[in-house]
C-alpha positions in Angstrom: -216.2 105.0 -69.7 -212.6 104.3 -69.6 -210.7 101.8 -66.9 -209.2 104.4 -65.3 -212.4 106.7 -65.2 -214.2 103.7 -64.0 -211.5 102.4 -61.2 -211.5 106.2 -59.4 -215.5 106.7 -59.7 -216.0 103.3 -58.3 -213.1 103.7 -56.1 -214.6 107.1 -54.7 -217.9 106.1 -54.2 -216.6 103.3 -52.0 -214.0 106.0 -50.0 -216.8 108.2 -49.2 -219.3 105.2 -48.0 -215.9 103.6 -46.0 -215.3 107.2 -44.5 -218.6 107.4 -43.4 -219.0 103.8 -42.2 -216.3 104.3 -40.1 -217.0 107.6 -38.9 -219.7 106.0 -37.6 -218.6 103.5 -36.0 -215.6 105.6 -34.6 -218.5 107.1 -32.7 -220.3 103.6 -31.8 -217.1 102.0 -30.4 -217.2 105.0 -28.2 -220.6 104.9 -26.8 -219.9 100.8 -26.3 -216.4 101.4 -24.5 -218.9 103.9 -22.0 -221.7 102.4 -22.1 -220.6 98.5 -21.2 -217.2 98.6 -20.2 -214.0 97.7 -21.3 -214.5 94.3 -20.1 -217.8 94.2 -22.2 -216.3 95.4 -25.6 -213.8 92.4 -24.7 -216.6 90.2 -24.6 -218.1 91.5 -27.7 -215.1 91.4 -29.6 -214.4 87.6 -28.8 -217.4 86.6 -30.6 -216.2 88.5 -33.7 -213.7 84.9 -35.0 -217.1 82.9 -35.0 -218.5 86.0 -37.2 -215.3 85.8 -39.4 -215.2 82.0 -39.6 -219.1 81.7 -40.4 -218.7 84.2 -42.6 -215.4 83.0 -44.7 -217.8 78.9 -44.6 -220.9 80.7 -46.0 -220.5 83.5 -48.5 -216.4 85.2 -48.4 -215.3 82.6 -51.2 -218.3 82.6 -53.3 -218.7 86.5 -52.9 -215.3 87.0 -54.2 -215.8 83.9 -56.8 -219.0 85.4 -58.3 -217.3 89.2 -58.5 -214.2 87.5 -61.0 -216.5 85.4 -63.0 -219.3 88.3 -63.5 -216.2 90.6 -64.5 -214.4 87.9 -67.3 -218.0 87.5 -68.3 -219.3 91.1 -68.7 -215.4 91.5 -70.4 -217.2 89.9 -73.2 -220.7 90.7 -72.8 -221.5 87.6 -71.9 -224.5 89.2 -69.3 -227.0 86.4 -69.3 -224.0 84.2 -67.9 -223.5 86.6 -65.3 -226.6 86.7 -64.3 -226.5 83.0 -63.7 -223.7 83.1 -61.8 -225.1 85.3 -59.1 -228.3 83.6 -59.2 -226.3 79.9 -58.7 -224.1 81.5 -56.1 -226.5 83.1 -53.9 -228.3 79.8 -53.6 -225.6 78.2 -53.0 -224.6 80.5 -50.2 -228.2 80.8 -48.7 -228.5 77.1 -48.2 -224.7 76.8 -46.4 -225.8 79.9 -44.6 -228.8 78.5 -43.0 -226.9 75.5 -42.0 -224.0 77.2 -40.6 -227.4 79.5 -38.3 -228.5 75.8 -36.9 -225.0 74.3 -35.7 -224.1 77.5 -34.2 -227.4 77.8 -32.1 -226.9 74.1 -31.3 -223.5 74.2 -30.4 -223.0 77.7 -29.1 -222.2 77.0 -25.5 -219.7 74.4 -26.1 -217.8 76.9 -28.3 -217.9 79.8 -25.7 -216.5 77.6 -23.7 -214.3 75.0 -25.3 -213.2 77.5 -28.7 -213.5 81.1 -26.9 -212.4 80.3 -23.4 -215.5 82.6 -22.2 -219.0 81.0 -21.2 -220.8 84.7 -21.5 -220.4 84.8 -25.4 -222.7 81.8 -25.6 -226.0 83.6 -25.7 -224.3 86.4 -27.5 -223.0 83.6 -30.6 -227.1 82.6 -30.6 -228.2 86.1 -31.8 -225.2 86.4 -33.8 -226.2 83.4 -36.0 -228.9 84.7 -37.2 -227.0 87.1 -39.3 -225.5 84.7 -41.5 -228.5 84.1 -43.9 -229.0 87.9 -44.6 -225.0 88.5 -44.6 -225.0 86.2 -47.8 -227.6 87.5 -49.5 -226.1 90.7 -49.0 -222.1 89.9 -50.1 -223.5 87.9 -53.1 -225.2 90.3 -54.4 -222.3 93.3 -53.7 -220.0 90.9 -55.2 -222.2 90.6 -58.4 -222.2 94.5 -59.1 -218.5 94.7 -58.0 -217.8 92.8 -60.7 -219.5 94.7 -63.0 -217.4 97.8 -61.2 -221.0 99.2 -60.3 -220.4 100.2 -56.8 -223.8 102.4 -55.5 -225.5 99.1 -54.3 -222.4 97.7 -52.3 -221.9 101.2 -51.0 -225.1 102.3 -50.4 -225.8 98.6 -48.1 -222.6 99.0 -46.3 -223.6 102.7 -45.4 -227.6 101.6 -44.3 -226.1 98.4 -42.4 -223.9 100.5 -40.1 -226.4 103.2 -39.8 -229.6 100.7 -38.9 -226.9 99.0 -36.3 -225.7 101.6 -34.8 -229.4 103.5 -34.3 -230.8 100.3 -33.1 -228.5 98.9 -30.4 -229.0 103.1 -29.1 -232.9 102.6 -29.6 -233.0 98.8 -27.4 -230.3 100.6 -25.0 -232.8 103.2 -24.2 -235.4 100.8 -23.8 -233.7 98.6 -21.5 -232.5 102.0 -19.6 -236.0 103.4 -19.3 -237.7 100.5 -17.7 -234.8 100.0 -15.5 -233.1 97.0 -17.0 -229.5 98.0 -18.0 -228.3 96.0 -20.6 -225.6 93.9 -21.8 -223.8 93.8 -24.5 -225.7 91.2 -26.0 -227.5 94.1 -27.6 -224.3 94.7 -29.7 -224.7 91.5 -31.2 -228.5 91.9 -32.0 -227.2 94.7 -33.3 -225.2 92.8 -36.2 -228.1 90.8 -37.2 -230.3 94.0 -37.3 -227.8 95.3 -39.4 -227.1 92.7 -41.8 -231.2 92.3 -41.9 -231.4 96.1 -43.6 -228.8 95.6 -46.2 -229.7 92.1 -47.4 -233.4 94.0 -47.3 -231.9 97.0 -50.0 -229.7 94.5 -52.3 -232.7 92.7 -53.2 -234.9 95.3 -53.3 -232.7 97.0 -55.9 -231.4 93.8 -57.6 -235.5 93.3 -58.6 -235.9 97.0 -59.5 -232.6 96.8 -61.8 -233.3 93.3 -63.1 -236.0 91.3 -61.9 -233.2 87.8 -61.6 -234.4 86.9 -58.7 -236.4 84.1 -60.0 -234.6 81.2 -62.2 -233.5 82.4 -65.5 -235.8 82.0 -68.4 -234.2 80.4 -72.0 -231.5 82.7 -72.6 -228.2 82.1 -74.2 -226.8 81.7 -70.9 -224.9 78.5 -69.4 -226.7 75.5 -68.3 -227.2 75.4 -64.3 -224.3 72.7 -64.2 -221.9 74.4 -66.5 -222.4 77.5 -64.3 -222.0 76.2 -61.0 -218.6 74.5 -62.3 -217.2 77.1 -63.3 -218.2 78.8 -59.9 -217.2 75.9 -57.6 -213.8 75.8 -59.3 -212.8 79.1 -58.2 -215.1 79.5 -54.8 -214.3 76.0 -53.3 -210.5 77.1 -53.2 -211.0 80.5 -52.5 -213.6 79.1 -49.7 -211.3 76.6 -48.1 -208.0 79.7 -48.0 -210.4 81.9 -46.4 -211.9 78.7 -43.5 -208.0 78.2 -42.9 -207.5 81.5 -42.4 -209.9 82.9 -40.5 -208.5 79.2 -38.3 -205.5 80.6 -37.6 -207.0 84.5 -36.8 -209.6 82.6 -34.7 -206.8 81.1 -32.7 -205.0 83.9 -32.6 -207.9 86.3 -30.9 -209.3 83.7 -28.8 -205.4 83.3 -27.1 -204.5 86.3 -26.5 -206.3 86.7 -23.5 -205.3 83.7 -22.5 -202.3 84.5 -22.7 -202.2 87.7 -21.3 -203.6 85.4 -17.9 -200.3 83.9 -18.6 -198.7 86.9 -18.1 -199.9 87.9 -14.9 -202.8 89.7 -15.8 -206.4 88.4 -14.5 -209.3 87.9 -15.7 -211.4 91.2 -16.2 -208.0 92.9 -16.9 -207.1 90.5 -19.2 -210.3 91.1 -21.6 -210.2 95.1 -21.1 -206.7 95.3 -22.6 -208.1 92.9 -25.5 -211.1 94.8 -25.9 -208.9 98.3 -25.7 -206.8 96.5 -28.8 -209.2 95.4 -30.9 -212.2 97.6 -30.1 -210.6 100.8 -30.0 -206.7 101.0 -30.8 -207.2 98.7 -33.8 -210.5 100.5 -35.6 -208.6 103.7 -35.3 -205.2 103.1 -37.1 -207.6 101.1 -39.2 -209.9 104.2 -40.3 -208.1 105.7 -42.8 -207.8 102.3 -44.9 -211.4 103.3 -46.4 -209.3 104.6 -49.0 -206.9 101.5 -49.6 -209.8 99.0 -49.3 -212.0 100.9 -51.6 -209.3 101.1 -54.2 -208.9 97.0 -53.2 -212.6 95.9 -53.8 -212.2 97.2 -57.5 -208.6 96.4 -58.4 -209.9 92.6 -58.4 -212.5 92.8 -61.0 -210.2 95.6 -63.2 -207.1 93.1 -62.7 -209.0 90.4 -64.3 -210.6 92.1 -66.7 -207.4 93.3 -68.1 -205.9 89.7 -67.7 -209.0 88.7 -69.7 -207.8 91.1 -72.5 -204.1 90.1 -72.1 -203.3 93.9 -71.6 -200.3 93.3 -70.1 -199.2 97.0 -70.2 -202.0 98.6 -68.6 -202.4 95.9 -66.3 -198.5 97.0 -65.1 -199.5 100.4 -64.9 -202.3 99.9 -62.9 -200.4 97.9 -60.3 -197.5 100.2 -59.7 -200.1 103.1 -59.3 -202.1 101.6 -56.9 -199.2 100.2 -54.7 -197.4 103.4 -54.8 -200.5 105.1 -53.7 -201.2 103.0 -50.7 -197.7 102.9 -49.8 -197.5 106.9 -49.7 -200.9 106.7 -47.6 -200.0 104.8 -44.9 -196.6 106.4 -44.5 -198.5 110.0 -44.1 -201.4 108.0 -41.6 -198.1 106.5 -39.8 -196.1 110.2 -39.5 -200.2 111.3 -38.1 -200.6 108.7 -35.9 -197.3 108.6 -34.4 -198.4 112.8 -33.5 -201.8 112.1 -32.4 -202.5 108.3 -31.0 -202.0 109.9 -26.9 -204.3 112.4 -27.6 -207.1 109.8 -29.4 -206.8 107.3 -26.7 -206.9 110.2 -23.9 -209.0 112.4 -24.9 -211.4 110.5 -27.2 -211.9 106.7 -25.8 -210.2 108.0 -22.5 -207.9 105.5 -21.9 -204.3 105.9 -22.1 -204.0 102.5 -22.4 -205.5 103.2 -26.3 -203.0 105.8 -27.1 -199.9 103.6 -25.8 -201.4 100.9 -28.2 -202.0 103.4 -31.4 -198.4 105.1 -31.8 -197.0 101.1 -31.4 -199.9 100.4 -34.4 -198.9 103.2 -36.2 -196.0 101.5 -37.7 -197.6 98.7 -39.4 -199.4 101.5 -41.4 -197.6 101.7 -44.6 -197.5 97.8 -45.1 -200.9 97.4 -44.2 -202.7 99.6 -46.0 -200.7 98.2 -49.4 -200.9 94.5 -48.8 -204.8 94.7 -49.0 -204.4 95.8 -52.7 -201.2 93.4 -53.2 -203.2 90.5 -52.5 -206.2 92.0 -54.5 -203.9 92.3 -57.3 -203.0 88.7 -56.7 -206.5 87.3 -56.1 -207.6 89.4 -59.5 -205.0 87.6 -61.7 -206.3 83.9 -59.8 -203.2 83.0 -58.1 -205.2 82.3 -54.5 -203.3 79.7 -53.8 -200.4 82.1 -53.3 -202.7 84.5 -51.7 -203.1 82.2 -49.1 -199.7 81.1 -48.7 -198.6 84.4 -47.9 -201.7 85.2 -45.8 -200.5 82.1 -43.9 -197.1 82.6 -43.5 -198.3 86.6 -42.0 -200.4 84.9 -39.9 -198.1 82.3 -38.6 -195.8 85.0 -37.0 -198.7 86.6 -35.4 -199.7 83.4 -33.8 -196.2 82.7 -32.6 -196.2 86.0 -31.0 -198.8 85.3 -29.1 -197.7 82.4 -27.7 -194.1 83.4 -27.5 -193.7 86.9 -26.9 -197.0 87.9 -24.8 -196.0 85.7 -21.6 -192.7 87.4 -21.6 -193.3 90.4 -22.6 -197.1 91.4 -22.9 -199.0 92.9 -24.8 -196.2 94.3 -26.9 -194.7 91.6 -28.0 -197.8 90.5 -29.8 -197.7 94.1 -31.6 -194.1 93.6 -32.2 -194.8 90.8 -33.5 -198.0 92.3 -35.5 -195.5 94.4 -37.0 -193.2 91.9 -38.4 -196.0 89.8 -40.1 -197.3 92.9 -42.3 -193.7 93.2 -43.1 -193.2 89.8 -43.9 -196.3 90.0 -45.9 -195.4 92.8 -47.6 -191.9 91.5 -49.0 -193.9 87.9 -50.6 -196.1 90.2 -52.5 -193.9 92.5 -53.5 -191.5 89.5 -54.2 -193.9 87.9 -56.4 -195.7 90.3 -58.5 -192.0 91.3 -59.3 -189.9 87.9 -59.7 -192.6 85.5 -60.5 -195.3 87.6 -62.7 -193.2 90.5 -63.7 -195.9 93.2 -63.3 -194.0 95.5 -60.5 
């Protein structure tokens, strides 16, 4: 099959799965929002940094690591070396994983209250750690078939985590209801761990029926364990320590905005409802029709290397400006949408206004969004994560200043002003760089 046949079939198959993931959890955010509160989905979204950061320490680095390496190796049929990879990189991941589980139980009341400002998320980080043994399993092994552009396994696992999630927190919620007990939304965060328990559960159940590597490696003409977990660690331990510093700096960011909105004037409850309205509802909407752009994301990586592996330098162009182009006209038509329909959404569908006001502000940030995923993709794929991160950073940095800056002044919407001018800012680096410095736009 060609590149091109091979990018849009993968690239569909991730769409569909993304469409569907997030149809469902359109649906799931809703029953939440009614269910616990807006209060509660502000509770439940301040644990998500400690997901992100435990996530980014464990497995984002080596996930992405193992996807490059599998696709420069499978470039050159270099299979049994591949093979190795995953196997080295799972362990790997596993072992930090577990280790990760134990501090967080240990420690998870001093970070709800020292890190997240909240002593309620404490039990709620305890459940949640348990999560980050399967979630490895899981992203290494998605990361080992995205690099050999196979994308039924990642897709399928993303499509029966959401699904087992969403069915089970509804399944303990009748539970609780039935003998009286309403719940809290530390169900939500059992929910994640039942979740992540399913799709780490299909990966390997597939990775054995396709090609029995779960156990070491018999003699093969693969690399020797050391070779192969050099030439992992040399990419992973960067890619790694970009992602812990930047999930940092988005940790800081989410745990102060309601802090900051105290600052404001606001209290408390009110405080975390309008957090939990932003990020649990506003957010996941303008967010929804990105299946598409992330989809086309998760394979330009692999295809961007494998081409840089072939020194294809025309292809590789072509790829670039079709993908780009294609996101950019995406999230200009979701903007012009959003812009016509965010009072309705947030009126009609999550019932608060408060939602809509938030979604026509978000709609703006549409067009940049949606293409700096696959700018930095692009940039990741040809192993410049150093820049990746620089630019991630700098974004981020004018987020963060917002917050502090803007939201006691203004409120909420300076922060989303300020959201606004970091994809921007974002936006102009990458396009800066792939044009100036690589010479592929």
């Amino acid at each position: 099959m060609s590149q091109k046949k091979t990018l849009i079939k993968g690239a569909f198959i991730l769409t569909i799965t993304g469409f569907a993931t997030r149809i469902i959890g359109f649906f799931y955010r809703i029953f939440l929002s009614r269910s616990f509160g807006e209060e509660g989905v502000g509770l439940y979204q301040l644990i998500f940094p400690v997901y992100a950061l435990g996530f980014s320490l464990t497995c984002a680095g080596i996930q992405t690591a193992i996807s490059r390496c599998v696709a420069r190796k499978s470039a050159v049929s270099k299979h049994a070396q591949a093979k190795q990879i995953l196997y080295i990189g799972m362990s790997l991941s596993v072992c930090l994983s577990v280790i990760v589980m134990l501090l967080t139980q240990q420690n998870a009341e001093f970070i709800a209250v020292h890190f997240l400002c909240e002593k309620r998320c404490a039990s709620l980080l305890v459940v949640l750690s348990y999560a980050f043994p399967f979630a490895s399993v899981h992203s290494c092994i998605c990361g080992y078939y995205m690099g050999l552009k196979q994308t039924e396994i990642p897709a399928v696992s993303q499509l029966l985590e959401q699904i087992v999630r969403v069915v089970g927190v509804y399944l303990l919620f009748l539970l609780f209801t039935s003998e009286g007990n309403p719940p809290g939304i530390l169900i939500a965060a059992a929910g994640l761990t039942i979740g992540e328990m399913a799709s780490a559960g299909i990966c390997i159940y597939m990775l054995r029926c396709r090609q029995k590597i779960l156990c070491p490696p018999a003699k093969t003409s693969g690399l020797s364990i050391p070779s192969a977990l050099t030439e992992l660690l040399r990419l992973s331990v960067p890619l790694t320590a970009n992602r812990i510093l930047l999930n940092i700096l988005q940790s800081i960011e989410a745990v102060s905005i309601p802090v900051q909105l105290r600052t404001y004037g606001m209290d408390t409850s009110h405080s975390l409802s309008m957090y939990g309205v932003l990020t649990g509802m506003a957010l996941p909407c303008v967010m929804f029709p990105s299946a598409i752009t992330n989809s086309i994301a998760s394979m330009m990586l692999p295809a961007i290397a494998e081409l840089q592996a072939a020194d294809n330098r025309r292809e590789l162009n072509q790829l670039v400006k079709k993908a780009a182009g294609g996101c950019f006209l995406l999230g200009s038509l979701c903007c012009i949408g959003l812009l016509i329909t965010g009072r309705f959404i947030g009126t009609y569908i999550f019932h608060s206004s408060m939602a809509g006001d938030f979604i026509i502000t978000l709609a703006w940030i549409c067009p940049f969004l949606y293409t700096n995923s696959n700018l930095i993709s692009i940039i990741n794929g040809l192993g410049k994560t150093s820049q990746s991160f620089l630019f991630n950073s700098i974004s981020l940095t004018v987020r963060i200043l917002s917050v502090f800056l803007c939201i006691p002044f203004l409120g909420i919407k300076g922060y989303l002003w300020g959201l606004l001018a970091s994809q921007l800012i974002l936006f102009l680096l990458c396009i800066y760089y792939l044009t100036k410095k690589s010479h592929i736009l």
